[in-house]
C-alpha positions in Angstrom: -9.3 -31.4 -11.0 -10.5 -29.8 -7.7 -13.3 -27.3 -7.8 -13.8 -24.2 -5.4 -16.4 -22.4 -4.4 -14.4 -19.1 -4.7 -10.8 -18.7 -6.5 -8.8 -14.6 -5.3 -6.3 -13.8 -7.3 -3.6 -12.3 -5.0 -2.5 -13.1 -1.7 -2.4 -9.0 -0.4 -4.3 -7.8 2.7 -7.7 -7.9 0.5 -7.2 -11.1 -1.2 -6.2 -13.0 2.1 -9.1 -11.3 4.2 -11.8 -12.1 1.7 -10.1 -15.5 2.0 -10.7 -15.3 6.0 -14.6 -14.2 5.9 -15.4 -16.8 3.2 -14.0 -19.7 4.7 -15.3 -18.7 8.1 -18.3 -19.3 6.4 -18.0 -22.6 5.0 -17.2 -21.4 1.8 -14.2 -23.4 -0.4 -11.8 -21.1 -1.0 -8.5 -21.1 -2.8 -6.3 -18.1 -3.0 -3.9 -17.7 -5.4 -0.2 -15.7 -5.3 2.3 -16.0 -8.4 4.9 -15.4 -5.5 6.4 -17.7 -3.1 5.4 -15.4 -0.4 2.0 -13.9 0.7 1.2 -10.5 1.8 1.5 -7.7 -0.5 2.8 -4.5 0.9 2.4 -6.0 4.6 5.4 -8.3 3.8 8.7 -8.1 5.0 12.3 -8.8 4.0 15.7 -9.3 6.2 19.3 -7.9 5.0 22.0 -9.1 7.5 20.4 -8.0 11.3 17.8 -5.5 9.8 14.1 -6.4 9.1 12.3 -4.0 6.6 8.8 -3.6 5.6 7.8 -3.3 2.2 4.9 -0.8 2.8 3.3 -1.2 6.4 4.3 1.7 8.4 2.5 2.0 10.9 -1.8 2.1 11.7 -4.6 3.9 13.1 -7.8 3.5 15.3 -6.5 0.7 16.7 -7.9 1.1 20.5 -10.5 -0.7 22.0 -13.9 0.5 20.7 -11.7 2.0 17.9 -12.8 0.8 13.9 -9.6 -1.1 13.3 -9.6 -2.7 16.1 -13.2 -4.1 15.3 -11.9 -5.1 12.3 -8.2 -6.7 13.6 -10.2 -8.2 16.4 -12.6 -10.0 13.9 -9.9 -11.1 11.1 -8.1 -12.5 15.1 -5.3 -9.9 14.8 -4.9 -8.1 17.8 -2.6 -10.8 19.4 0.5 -10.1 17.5 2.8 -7.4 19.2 1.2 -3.9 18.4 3.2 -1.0 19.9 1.7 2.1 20.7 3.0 5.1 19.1 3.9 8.6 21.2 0.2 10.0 22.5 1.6 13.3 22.8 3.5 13.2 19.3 2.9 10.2 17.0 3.3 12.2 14.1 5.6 15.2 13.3 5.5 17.8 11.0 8.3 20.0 9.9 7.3 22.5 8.1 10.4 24.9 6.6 12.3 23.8 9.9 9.6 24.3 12.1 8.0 21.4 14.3 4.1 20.5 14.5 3.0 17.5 17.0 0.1 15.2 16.3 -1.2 14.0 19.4 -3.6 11.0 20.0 -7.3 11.2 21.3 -9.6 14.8 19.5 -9.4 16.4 22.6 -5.7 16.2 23.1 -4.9 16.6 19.2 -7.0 20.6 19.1 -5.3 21.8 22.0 -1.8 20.3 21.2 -1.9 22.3 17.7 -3.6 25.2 20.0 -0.7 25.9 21.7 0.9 27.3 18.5 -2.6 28.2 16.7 -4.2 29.6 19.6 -6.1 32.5 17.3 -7.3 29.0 15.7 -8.8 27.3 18.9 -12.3 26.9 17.9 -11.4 25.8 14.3 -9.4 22.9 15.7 -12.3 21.7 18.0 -14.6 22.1 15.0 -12.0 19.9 12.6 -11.6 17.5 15.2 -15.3 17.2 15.6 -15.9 16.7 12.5 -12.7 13.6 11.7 -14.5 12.2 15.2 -18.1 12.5 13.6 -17.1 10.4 10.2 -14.7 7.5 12.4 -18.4 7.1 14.3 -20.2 6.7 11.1 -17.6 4.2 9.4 -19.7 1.3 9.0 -22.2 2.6 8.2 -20.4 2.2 4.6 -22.1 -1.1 5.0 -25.6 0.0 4.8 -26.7 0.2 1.3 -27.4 3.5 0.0 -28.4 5.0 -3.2 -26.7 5.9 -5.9 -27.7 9.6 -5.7 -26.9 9.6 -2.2 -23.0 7.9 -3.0 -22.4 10.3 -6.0 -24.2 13.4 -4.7 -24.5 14.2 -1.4 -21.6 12.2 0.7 -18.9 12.8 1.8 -17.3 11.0 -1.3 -18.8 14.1 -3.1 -17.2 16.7 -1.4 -13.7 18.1 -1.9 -11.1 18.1 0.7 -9.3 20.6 -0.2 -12.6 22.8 -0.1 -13.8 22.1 2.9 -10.0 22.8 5.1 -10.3 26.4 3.6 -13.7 27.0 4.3 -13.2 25.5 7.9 -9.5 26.7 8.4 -8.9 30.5 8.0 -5.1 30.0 9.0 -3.2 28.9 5.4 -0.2 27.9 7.8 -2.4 25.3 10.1 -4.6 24.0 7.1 -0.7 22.8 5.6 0.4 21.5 9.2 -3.5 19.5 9.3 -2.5 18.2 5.9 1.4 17.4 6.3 0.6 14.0 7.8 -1.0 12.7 4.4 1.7 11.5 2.1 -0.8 8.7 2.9 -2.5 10.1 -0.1 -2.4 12.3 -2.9 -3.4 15.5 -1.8 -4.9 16.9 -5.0 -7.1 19.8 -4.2 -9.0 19.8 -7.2 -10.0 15.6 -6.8 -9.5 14.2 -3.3 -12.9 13.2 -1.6 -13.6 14.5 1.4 -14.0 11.5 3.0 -10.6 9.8 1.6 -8.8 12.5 4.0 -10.8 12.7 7.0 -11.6 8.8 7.4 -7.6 8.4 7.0 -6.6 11.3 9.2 -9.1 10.9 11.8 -7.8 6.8 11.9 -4.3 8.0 13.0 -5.7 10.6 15.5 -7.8 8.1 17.7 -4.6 6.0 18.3 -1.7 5.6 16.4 0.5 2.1 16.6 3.3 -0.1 14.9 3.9 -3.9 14.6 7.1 -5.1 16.3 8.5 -7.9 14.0 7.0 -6.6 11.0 3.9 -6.9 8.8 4.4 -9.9 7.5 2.7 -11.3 11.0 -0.6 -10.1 9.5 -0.2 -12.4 6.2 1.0 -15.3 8.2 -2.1 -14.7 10.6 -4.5 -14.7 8.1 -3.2 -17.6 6.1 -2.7 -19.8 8.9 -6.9 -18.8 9.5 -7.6 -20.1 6.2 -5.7 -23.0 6.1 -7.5 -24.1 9.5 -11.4 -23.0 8.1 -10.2 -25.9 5.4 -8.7 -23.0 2.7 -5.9 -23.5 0.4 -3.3 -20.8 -0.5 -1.3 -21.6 -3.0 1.9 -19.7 -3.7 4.3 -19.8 -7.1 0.4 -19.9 -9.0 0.8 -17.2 -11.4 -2.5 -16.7 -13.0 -2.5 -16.1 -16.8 -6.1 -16.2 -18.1 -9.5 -15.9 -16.9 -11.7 -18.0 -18.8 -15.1 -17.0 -20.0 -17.5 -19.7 -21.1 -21.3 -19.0 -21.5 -21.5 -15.8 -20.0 -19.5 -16.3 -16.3 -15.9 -16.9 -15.8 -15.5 -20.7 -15.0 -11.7 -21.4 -14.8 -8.0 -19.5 -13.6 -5.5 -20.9 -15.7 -2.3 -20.3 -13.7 1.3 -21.4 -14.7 3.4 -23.1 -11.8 6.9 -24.8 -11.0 6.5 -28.0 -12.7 9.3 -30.0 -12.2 11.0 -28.1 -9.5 13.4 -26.0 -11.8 11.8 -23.3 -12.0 10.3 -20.2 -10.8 7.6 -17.4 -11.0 10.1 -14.5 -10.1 8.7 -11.4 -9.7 8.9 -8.5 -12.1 5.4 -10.4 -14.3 2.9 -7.8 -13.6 0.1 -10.5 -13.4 -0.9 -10.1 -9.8 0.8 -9.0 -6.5 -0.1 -7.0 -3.6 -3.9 -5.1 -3.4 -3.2 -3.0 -0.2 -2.2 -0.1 -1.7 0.8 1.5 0.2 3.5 0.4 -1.6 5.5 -3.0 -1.4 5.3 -6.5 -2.5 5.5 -9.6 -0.8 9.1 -10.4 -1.4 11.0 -6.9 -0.6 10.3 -5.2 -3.3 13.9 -4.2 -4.2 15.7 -4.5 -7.8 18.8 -6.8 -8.6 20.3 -4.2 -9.8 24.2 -4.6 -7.8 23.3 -1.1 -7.2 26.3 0.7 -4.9 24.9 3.4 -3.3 28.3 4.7 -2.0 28.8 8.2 -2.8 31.1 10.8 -2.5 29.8 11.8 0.6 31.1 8.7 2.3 27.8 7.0 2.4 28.7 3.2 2.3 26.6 1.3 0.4 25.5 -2.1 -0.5 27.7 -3.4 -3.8 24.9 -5.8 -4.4 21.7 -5.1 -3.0 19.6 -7.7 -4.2 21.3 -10.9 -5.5 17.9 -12.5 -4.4 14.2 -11.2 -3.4 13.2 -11.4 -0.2 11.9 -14.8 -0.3 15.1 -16.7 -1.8 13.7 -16.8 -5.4 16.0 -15.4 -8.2 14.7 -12.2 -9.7 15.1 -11.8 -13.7 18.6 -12.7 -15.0 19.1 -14.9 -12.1 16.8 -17.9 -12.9 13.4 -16.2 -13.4 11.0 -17.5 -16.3 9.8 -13.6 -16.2 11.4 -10.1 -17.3 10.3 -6.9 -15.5 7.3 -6.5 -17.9 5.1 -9.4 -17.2 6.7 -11.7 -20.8 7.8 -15.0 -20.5 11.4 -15.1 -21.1 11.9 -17.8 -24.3 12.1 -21.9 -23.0 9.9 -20.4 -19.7 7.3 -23.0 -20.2 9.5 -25.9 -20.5 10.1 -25.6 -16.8 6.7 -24.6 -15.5 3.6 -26.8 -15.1 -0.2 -25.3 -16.7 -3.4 -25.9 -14.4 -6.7 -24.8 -14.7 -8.5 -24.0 -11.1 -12.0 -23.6 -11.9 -14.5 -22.3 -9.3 -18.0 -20.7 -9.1 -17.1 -17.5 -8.1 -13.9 -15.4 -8.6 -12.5 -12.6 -6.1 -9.2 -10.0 -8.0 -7.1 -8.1 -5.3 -4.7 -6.8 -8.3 -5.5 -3.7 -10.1 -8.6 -3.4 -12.4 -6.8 -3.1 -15.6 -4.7 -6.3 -14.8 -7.8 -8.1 -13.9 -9.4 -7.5 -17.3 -6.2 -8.4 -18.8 -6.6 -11.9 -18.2 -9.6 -12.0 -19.9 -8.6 -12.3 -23.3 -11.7 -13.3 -25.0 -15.5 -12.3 -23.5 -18.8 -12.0 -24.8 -19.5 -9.8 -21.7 -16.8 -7.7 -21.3 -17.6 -4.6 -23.7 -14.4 -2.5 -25.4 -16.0 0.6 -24.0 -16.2 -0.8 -20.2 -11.8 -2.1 -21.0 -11.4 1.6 -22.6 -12.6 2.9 -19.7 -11.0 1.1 -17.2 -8.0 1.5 -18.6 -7.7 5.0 -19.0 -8.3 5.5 -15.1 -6.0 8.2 -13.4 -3.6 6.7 -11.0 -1.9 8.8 -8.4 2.1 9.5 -8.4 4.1 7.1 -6.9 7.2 6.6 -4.3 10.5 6.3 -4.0 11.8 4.3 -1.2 15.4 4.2 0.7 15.5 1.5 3.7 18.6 2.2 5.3 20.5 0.0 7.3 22.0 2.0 10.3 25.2 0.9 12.6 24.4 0.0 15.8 24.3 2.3 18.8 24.0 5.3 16.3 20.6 6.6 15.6 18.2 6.8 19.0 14.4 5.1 18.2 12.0 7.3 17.9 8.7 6.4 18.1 6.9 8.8 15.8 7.3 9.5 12.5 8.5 12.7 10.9 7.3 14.2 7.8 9.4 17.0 6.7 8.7 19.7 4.0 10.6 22.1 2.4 7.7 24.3 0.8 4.6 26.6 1.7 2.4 24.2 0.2 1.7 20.4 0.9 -1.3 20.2 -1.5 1.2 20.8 -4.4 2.6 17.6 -5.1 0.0 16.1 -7.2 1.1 17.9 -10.1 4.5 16.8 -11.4 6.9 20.1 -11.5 10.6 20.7 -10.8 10.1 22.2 -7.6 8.3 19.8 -6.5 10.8 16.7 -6.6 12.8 15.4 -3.4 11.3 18.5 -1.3 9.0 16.3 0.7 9.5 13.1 3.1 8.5 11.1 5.8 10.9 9.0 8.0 9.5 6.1 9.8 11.3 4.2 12.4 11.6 0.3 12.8 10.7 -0.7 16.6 13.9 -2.5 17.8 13.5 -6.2 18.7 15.4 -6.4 21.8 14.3 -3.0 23.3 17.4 -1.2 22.6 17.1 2.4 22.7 18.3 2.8 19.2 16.8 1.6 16.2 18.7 -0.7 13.1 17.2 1.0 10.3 14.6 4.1 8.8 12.5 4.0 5.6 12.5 7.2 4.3 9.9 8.0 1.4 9.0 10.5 -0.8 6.5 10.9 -4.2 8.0 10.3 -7.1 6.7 10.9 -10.8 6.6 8.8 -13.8 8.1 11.8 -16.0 11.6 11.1 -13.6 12.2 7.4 -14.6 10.0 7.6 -18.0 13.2 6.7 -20.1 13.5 3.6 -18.3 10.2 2.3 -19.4 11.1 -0.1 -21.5 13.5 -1.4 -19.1 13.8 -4.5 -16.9 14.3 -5.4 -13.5 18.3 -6.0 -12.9 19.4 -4.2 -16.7 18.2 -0.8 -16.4 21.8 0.7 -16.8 24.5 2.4 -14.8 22.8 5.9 -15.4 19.6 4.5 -13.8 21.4 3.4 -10.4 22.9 7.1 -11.0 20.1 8.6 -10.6 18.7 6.4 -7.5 21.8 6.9 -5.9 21.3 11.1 -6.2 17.5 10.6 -5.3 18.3 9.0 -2.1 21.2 11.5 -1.1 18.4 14.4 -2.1 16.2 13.0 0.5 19.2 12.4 3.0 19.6 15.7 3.0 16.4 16.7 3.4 15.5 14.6 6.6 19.2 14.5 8.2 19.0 17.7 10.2 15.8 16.9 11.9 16.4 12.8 12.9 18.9 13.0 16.0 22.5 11.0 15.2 21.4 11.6 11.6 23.1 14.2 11.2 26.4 12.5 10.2 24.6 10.5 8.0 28.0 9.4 5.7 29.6 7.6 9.2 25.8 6.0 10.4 25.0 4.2 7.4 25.8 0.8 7.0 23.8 0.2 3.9 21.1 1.3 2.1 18.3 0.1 -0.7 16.3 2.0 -3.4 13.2 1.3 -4.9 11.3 3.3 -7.5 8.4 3.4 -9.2 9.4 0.5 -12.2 10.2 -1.4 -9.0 6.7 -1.3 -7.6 5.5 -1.8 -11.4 7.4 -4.3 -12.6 6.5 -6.8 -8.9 3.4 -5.8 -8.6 1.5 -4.9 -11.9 0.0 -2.0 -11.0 -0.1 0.7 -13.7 3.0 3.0 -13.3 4.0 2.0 -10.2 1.1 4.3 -8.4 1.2 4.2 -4.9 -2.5 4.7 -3.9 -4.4 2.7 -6.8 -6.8 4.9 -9.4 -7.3 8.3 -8.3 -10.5 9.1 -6.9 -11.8 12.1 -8.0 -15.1 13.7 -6.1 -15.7 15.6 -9.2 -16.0 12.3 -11.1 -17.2 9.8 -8.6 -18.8 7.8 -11.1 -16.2 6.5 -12.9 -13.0 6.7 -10.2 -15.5 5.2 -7.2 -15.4 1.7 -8.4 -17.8 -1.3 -7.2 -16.6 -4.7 -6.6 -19.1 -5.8 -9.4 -17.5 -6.2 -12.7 -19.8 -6.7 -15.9 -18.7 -10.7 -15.6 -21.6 -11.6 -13.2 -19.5 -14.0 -10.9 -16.2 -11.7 -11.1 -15.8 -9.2 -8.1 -12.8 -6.9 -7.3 -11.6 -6.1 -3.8 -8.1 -3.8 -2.3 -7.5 -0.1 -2.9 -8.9 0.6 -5.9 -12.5 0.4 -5.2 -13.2 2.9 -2.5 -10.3 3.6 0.3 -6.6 3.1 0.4 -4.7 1.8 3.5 -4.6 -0.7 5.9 -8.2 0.4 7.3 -9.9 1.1 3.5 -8.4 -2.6 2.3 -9.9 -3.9 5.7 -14.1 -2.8 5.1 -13.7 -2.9 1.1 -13.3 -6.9 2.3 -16.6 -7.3 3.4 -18.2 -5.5 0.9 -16.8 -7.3 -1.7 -17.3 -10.3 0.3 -21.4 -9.5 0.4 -21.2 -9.8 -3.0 -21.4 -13.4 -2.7 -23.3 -14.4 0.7 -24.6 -11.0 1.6 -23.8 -8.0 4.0 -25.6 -9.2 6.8 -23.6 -13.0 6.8 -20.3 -11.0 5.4 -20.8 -8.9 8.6 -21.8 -11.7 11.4 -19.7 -11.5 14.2 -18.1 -7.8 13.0 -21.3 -5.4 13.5 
């Protein structure tokens, strides 16, 4: 049996980084995905001519100088084919029919919204001051600081909400500032301060997507691994973490044995850590759903006979049902290992993590109680739609469109709120047509909607179930159409669509009610929602979205400082700082 240095569970943008700035350092690593794929939410999946991402939309701060781009250019990412978004409008905001353009660079972004706020000039230059003042001060995340300092006075401390109305006096513009942040939950009661502005301000500096999809990033970072003498090992599905004299010494996973079987998705025992929303193998349900309507919409009579990587979901081969249980005779096709290592990195939610601890001497019931009773925020629904060709001109921005006064609402799970909010993001064409093959359009979604379908799994959740995606994803057709040119005949311009709700993002990728943005952090509470990597098992860390920010950027820093758990900031940092 072969003995690592460190063992990740989960291949997502966390696992796969810590992965990267271990084995740059000498370090055997192994990381560990129960799929066949790696990635997370940065993977990808092909119907017919049309390439979809699971969750990567697009990023921020990307620019030379800019703190993504330190980041990409350390992890070797800034090779693959970034395209630059619109300067002068990389976001849009429609707000009861009326447009709002985000424009790159402070400067540019305060007198853009100036033209229509003019009465709020000097408030914009102050906001923009201020996102320009934190984006300077990101790493500095890496300098310890005390607790006092975290929990009282930072940024972490502050509410968001609080500080747009006390900086804002225009209710109008502090909704238009906020309308770009389905990127979050915009609870004005919890969100930190610095949760908003580190996000926001990200996207202002530069905003930019990936031609070919995100899956580039995974196979990037694997392919890193594999060459600084790592191992990634996909179809591992870890099912116990075992404790022995006070540290955690083994991962036992479960693996195709005999080459009949397969870890499907739909087991809830690790996926993605990057906290969008996705999972590494398309994150759609075999569910023959027809999304064909009265309306003329054509749909797709069997949307998922596979996942995106060519395994059969549950009902189709899989040892797994949508809830994480072996389906009876499972083991007789699957292989047991145990990969033991000194230390142990999770990139899957908290909960899930001490799930697989079974027994412990460390582990207290009051720290599982705890973690386990941790707020998540809502979820999303997804429709990737498949457009004909020559129909729907690329644009390349994307448009969030509202149908209320107030964008700070939605955190709270009411009637009105449901299927009046979106945003529409565009797929770069890969030939450099002028039009574009397909849109993701996304909206929150709340677990009160699909609550009777609980108990379900993936594939044989009923005929009223696909009902009701079917009339969720003509609800947000409706919404968007008017405002997406060659949209607007939306029944003659689809070619097929796919759904995916929150059980989807649940059942393939274990995280607790299919929450889009990991635990909830709440600056009234930072002590218990503004996790650590540290875990009471003294060689056990966590990493991904749970622990401090969300997104592509907050997955990318929470790497090294779960990393410096192990060989320290200043070696975790060499070559970044």
């Amino acid at each position: 049996m072969e003995k690592y240095d460190v063992v990740i569970i989960g291949s997502g943008l966390g696992g796969l980084q810590c992965g990267y700035i271990l084995s740059k350092h000498g370090l055997k690593v192994c990381v560990l995905e129960k799929n066949d794929r790696t990635g997370g939410c940065i993977q990808t999946f092909r119907r017919g001519k049309c390439l979809f991402d699971t969750g990567f939309h697009y990023v921020g701060g990307l620019d030379d100088g800019q703190p993504l781009h330190r980041l990409f250019s350390y992890f070797g990412l800034m090779d693959l084919p970034w395209q630059r978004m619109d300067e002068d409008g990389f976001d849009e905001v429609v707000l009861r029919g009326r447009s709002y353009m985000f424009a790159n660079g402070y400067e540019r972004f305060a007198a853009t919204l100036s033209e229509q706020f003019p009465h709020q000039r000097e408030n914009l230059r102050r906001y923009a001051a201020f996102l320009r003042s934190v984006s300077d001060n990101i790493f500095g995340s890496f300098v310890k600081r005390s607790e006092d300092d975290v929990y009282g006075t930072s940024l972490f401390a502050r509410s968001a909400y609080d500080y747009l109305t006390s900086t804002i006096d225009d209710p109008l513009l502090r909704n238009v500032l906020s309308g770009t942040s389905l990127k979050m939950e915009l609870d004005p009661r919890t969100l930190p301060l610095y949760v908003f502005a580190q996000i926001n301000s990200s996207f202002i500096q530069s905003a930019w997507r990936l031609r070919g999809g995100g899956s580039q990033i995974a196979a990037s970072l694997v392919k890193s691994i594999e060459k600084n003498g790592g191992t990634v090992r996909r179809n591992a599905c870890v099912t116990r973490l075992v404790e022995e004299h006070g540290r955690i010494v083994a991962a036992e996973i479960i693996s195709p044995g005999n080459g009949n079987g397969s870890l499907g998705n739909g087991s809830g025992l690790h996926g993605n850590d990057n906290g969008l929303h996705g999972n590494d193998n398309g994150l759609h349900e075999n569910d023959n759903d027809r999304h064909g309507s009265d309306n003329g919409l054509q749909g797709n009579d069997n949307s998922l006979p596979e996942n995106g990587s060519g395994l059969r979901e549950n009902g189709n081969g899989s040892p797994e049902n949508g809830n994480g249980l072996l389906q009876p005779g499972a083991l007789q096709k699957l292989g047991t290992e145990r990969v033991e290592a000194g230390y142990f990195i999770s990139g899957i939610h908290p909960a899930a993590t001490l799930s697989l601890i079974t027994e412990s001497a460390i582990i207290r019931n009051i720290y599982r109680k705890r973690i386990n009773n941790l707020p998540c925020t809502y979820g999303m629904f997804t429709a990737n739609i498949a457009l004909k060709e020559n129909s729907v001109p690329y644009l390349n921005r994307n448009i969030y469109v509202y149908n209320t006064d107030d964008v700070w609402q939605y955190a709270v799970c009411k009637p009105e709120n449901v299927n009046t909010c979106a945003l529409v993001s565009f797929q770069p064409p890969a030939d450099g047509s002028p039009y574009t093959r397909n849109v993701d359009i996304l909206t929150p979604m709340y677990w009160p909607e699909i609550e009777r379908w609980a108990d379900t799994a993936v594939g044989r959740r009923g005929d009223d179930y696909l009902s009701y995606k079917r009339q969720k994803m003509e609800a947000c057709l409706r919404l968007v159409s008017g405002h997406i040119p060659g949209l607007e005949d939306a029944g003659n311009v689809i070619e097929k669509a796919y759904t995916s709700t929150m059980l989807t993002y649940r059942d393939y990728t274990g995280t607790p009610f299919g929450s889009a943005y990991g635990i909830r952090k709440n600056c009234e509470q930072l002590m218990t929602t503004l996790l650590s990597p540290r875990t009471p098992e003294p060689n056990l860390f966590l990493t991904g979205q749970n622990l401090n920010l969300h997104g592509i950027l907050g997955v990318s820093m929470t790497s090294f400082l779960t990393c410096a758990e192990i060989i320290g900031m200043d070696k975790a940092t060499e070559g970044l700082l």
